[in-house]
C-alpha positions as CSV (number, residue, x, y, z in Angstrom):
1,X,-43.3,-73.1,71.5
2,X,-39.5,-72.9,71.6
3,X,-39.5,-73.2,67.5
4,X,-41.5,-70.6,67.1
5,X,-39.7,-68.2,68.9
6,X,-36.5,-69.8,67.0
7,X,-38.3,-68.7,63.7
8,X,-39.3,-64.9,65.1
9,X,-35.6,-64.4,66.0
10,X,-34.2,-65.9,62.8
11,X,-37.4,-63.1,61.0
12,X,-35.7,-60.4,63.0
13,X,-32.4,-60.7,62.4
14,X,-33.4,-61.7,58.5
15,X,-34.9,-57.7,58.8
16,X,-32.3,-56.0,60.7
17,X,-29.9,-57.2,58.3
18,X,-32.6,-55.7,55.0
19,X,-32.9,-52.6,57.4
20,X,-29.2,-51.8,57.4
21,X,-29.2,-53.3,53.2
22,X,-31.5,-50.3,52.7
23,X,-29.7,-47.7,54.9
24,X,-26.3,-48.5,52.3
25,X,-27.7,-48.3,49.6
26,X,-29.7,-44.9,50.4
27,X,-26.2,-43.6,51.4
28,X,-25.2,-44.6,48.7
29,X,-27.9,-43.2,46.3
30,X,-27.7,-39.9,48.3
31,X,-23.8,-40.1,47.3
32,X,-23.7,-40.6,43.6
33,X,-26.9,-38.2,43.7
34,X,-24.3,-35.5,45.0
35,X,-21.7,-36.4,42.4
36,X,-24.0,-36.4,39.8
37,X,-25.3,-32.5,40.6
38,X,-21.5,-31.3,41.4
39,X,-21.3,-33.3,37.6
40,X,-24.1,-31.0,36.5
41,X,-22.8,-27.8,37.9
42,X,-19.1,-28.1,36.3
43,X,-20.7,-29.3,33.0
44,X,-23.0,-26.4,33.1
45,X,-19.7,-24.4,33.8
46,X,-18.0,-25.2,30.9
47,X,-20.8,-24.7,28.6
48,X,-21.4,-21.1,29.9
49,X,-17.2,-20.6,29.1
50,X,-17.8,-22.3,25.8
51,X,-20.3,-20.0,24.8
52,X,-18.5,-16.8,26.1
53,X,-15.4,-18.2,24.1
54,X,-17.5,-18.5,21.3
55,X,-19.0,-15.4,21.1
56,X,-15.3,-14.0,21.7
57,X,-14.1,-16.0,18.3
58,X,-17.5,-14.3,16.8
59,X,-16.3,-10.8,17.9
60,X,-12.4,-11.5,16.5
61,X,-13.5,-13.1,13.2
62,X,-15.9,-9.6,12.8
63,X,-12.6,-7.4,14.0
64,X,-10.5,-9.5,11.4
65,X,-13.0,-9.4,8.5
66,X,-12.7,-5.4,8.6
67,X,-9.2,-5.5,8.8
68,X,-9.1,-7.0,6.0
69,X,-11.9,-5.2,4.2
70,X,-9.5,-2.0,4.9
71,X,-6.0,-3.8,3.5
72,X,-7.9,-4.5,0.4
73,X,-9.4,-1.0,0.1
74,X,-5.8,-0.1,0.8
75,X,-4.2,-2.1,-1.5
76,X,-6.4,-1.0,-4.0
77,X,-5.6,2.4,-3.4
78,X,-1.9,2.2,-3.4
79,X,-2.2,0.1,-6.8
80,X,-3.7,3.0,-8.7
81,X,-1.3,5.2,-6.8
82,X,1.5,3.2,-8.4
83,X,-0.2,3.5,-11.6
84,X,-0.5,7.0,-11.5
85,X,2.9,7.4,-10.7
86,X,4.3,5.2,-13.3
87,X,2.4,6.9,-16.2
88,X,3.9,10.1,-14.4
89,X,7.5,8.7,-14.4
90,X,7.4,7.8,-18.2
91,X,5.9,10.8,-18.8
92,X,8.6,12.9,-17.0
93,X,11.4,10.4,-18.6
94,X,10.1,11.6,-22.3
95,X,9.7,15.3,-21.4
96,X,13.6,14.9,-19.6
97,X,14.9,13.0,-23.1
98,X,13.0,16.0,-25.0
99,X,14.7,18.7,-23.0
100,X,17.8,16.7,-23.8
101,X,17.5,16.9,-27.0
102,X,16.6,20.7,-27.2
103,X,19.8,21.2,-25.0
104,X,21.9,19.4,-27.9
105,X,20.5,21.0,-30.8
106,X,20.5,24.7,-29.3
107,X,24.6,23.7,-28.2
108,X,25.3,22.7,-31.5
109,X,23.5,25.9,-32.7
110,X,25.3,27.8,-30.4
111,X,28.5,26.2,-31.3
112,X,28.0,27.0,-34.9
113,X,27.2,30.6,-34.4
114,X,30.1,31.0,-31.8
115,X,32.5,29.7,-35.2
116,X,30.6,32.4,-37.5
117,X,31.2,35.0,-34.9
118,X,35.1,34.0,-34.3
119,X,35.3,34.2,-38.0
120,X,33.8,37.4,-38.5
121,X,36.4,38.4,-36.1
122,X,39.4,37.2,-37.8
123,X,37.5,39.0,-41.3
124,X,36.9,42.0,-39.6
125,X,40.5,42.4,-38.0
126,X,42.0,41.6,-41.6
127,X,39.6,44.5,-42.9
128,X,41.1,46.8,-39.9
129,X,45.0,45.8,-41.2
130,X,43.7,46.5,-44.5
131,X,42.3,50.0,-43.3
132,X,45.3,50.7,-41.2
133,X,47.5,49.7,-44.2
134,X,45.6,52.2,-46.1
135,X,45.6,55.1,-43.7
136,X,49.6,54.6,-43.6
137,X,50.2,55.1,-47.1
138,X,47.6,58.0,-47.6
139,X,49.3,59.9,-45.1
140,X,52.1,59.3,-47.1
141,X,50.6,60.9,-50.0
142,X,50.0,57.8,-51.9
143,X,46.1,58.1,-52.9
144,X,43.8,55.3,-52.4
145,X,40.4,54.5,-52.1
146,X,39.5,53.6,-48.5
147,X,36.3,51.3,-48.5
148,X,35.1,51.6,-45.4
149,X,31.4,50.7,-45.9
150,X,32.8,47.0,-45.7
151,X,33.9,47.0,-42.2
152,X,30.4,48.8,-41.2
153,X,28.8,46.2,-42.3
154,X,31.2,43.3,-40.8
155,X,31.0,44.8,-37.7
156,X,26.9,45.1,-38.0
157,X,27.2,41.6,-38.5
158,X,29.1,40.1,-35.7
159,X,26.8,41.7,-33.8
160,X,24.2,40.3,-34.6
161,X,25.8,36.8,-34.4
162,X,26.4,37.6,-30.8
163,X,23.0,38.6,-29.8
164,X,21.7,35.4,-31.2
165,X,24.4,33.2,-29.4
166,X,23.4,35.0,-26.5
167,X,19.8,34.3,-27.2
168,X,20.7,30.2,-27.6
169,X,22.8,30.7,-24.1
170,X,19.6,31.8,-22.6
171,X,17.3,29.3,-24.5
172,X,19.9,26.5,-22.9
173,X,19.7,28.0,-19.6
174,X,16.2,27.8,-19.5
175,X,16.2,24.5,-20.4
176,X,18.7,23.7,-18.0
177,X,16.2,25.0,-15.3
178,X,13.1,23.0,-16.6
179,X,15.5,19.8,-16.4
180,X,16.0,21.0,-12.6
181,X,12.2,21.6,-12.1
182,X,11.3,17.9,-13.7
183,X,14.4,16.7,-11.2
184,X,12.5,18.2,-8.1
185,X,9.3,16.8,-9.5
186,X,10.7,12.9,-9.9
187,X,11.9,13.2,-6.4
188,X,9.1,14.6,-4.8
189,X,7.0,11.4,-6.3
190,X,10.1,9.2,-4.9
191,X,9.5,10.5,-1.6
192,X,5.6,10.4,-1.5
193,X,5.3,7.0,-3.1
194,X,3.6,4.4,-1.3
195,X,6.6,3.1,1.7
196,X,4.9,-0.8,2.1
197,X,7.2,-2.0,-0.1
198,X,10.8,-1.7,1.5
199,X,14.3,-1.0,-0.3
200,X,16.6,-3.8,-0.7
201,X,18.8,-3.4,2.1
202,X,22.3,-3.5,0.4
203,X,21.7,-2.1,-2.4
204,X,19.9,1.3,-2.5
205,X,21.8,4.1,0.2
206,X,21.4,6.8,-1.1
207,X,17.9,7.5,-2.3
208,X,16.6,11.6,-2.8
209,X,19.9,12.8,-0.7
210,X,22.3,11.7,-3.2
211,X,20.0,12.3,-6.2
212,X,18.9,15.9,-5.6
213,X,22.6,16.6,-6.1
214,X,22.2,16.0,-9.7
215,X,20.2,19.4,-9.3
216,X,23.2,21.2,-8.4
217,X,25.4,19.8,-11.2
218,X,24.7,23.4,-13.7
219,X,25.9,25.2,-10.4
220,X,28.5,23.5,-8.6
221,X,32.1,24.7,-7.2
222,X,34.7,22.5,-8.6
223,X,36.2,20.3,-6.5
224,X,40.4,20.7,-5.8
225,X,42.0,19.3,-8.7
226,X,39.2,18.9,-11.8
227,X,39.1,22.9,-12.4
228,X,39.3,22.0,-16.0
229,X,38.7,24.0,-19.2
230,X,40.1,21.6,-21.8
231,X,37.7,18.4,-23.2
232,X,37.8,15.2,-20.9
233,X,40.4,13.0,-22.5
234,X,41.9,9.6,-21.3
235,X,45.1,11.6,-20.3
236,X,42.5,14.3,-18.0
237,X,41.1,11.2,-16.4
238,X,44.2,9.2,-15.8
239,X,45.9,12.1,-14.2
240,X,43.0,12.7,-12.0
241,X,42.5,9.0,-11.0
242,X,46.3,9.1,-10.2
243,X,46.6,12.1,-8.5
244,X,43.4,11.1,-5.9
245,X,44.8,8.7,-3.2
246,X,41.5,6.9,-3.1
247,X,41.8,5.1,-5.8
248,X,44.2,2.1,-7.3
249,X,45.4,0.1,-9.8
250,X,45.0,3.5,-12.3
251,X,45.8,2.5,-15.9
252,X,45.4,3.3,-19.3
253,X,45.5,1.1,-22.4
254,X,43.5,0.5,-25.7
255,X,40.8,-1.0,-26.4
256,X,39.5,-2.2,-29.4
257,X,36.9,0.5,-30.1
258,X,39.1,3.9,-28.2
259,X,41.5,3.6,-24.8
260,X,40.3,2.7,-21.6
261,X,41.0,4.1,-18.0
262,X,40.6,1.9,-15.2
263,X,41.1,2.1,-11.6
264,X,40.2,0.4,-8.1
265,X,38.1,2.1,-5.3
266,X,36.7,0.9,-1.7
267,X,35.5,-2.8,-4.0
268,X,34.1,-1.0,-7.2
269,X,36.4,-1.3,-10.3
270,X,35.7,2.0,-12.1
271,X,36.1,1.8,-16.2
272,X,36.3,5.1,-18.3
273,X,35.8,4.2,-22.3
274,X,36.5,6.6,-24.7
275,X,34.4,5.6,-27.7
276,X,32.5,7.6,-30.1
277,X,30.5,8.5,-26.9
278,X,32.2,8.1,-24.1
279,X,31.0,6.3,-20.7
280,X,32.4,5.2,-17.3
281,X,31.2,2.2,-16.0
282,X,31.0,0.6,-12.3
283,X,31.6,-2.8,-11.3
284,X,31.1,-4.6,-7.7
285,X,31.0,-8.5,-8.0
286,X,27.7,-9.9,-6.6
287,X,25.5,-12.9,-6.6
288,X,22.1,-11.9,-8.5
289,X,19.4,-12.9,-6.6
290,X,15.9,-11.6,-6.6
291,X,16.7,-8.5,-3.8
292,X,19.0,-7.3,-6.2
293,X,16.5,-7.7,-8.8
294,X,14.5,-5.6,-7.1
295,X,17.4,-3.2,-6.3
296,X,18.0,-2.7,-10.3
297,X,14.0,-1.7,-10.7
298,X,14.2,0.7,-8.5
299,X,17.7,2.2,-9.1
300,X,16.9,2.4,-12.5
301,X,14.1,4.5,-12.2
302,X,16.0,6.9,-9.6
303,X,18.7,7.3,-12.0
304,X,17.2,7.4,-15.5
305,X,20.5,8.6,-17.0
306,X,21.9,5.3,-15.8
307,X,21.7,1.7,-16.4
308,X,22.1,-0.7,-13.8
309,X,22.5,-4.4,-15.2
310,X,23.6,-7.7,-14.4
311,X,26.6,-9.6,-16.4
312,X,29.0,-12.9,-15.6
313,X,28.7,-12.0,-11.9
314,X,28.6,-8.1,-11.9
315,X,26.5,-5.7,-11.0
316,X,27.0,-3.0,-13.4
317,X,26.2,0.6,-13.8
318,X,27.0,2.4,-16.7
319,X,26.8,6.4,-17.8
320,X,27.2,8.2,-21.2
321,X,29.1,11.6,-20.9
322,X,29.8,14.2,-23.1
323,X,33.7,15.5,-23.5
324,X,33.4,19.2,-23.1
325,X,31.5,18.2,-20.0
326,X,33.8,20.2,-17.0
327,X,35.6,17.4,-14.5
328,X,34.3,18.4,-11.3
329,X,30.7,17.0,-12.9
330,X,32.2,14.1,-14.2
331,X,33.4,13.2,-11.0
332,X,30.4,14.5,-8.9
333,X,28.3,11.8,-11.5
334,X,31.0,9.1,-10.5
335,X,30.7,9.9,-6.6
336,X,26.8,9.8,-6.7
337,X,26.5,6.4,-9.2
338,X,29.5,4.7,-6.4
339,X,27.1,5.7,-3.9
340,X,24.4,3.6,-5.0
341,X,26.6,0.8,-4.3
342,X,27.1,1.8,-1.0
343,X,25.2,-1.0,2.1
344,X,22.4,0.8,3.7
345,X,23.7,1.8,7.1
């Protein structure tokens, strides 16, 4: 009897002890089952923010894909812009040279008819000696025949010489207007071409200010000191140079192919060459690289009456002018080619 309640007590404990087995490890199960919905619940989280965050990449791609939809519609634009203008620029560079040339010709005809008329002149003031001459010794009582029909018809002629220099004068003036029109027309298509590519930032400072001056060059007021009416010679140009504190080094020499003035001014060496056309040139040492590559392009097609090159470590630019041409444009031409030297500020 005492064994078997040995054996129930030893059964009891043996189930107390499954009892609080099974009352762990349902705390624990209700445990990880808490973790494992908390789990759930972030995980779900992250998928809803992964979603949103996709559908924001969706929305930017779309925003980026018409962005760039427009640049090329733009670019495409602007590249027939710029090929509208440049067929415009050469066309406006062969009606300038054409002008040019019909400004040349009518001087040279003008020229020519100004010598006819100066030697009608000098014929018809030999004709009135000869008439006065006459008169004198008529009155004298010394009879002689008086041709007068000759000077009538001298002095017909000069004339007529005159009105056609006039008439060239006006022919040149004209031209000299168009030339100002086609200026104002190049530098309106400056100034409206497309801006996305930017100057070179050293080079180019001057831009349509300083070149809408060349407009002004058939009407300008002398400046002090070049009111000249002789041709431009190496002396006129050495005594300007010298006489204008701004520049240095002012000399004169020969060359092999005519004499040379040269002078020194805020970095620029200035060369004047008297050949069988003369030119000035401009010089400012400089590394070539691709900016002032660029620089060149675009100078040269703001100033197509000068050429800006590159030679043994020089940026050049260099300008034909003609002799009878008065100083103050000479130097007004110097001024506005220096300028193009000049740092953008």
């Amino acid at each position: 009897m005492q064994a078997a309640e040995q054996i129930m007590q030893k059964m009891q404990a043996i189930h107390a002890e499954r009892e609080e087995q099974y009352k762990a490890r349902d705390a624990e199960f209700r445990q990880r089952n808490d973790e494992l919905k908390k789990a759930l619940l972030q995980l779900d989280k992250k998928m809803k923010d992964i979603q949103i965050s996709r559908e924001q990449l969706n929305e930017e791609q779309q925003r980026i894909d018409g962005l760039n939809a427009k640049y090329q519609l733009r670019e495409g634009q602007l590249s027939a812009k710029e090929d509208e203008l440049r067929v415009l620029q050469e066309q406006i560079n062969q009606d300038r040279i054409a002008m040019e040339e019909d400004i040349s010709t009518l001087k040279l005809k003008a020229q020519m008819e100004s010598e006819k008329v100066t030697t009608l002149r000098i014929e018809a003031e030999r004709i009135k000696d000869r008439l006065e001459y006459d008169l004198s010794l008529k009155e004298s009582g010394i009879e002689i025949e008086i041709n007068a029909l000759g000077q009538s018809d001298d002095m017909i002629s000069i004339e007529e010489h005159q009105k056609e220099v006039d008439s060239l004068n006006g022919q040149i003036q004209n031209l000299v207007n168009e030339k100002a029109e086609l200026l104002k027309k190049m530098i309106s298509q400056q100034i409206t071409s497309p801006q996305e590519n930017e100057r070179p930032t050293e080079e180019i400072a001057v831009v349509e200010e300083n070149y809408t001056e060349q407009l002004k060059q058939e009407k300008m007021e002398p400046v002090a000191g070049t009111e000249n009416k002789e041709d431009i010679t190496p002396m006129v140009i050495y005594n300007y140079l010298s006489s204008n504190d701004e520049y240095s080094d002012v000399e004169k020499r020969h060359g092999v192919d005519g004499e040379i003035v040269t002078a020194k001014k805020n970095g620029l060496d200035y060369y004047f060459l008297f050949t069988d056309i003369p030119r000035f040139e401009i010089l400012k040492e400089r590394k070539y690289d691709r900016a002032l590559k660029k620089a060149f392009t675009e100078l040269n097609q703001l100033y197509p009456e000068t050429k800006f090159d590159y030679e043994d470590g020089k940026a050049i630019a260099s300008t034909y002018f003609m002799k009878d041409l008065p100083l103050y444009n000479l130097v007004e031409a110097v001024d506005q080619v220096s300028n193009a030297f000049k740092p953008k500020e």
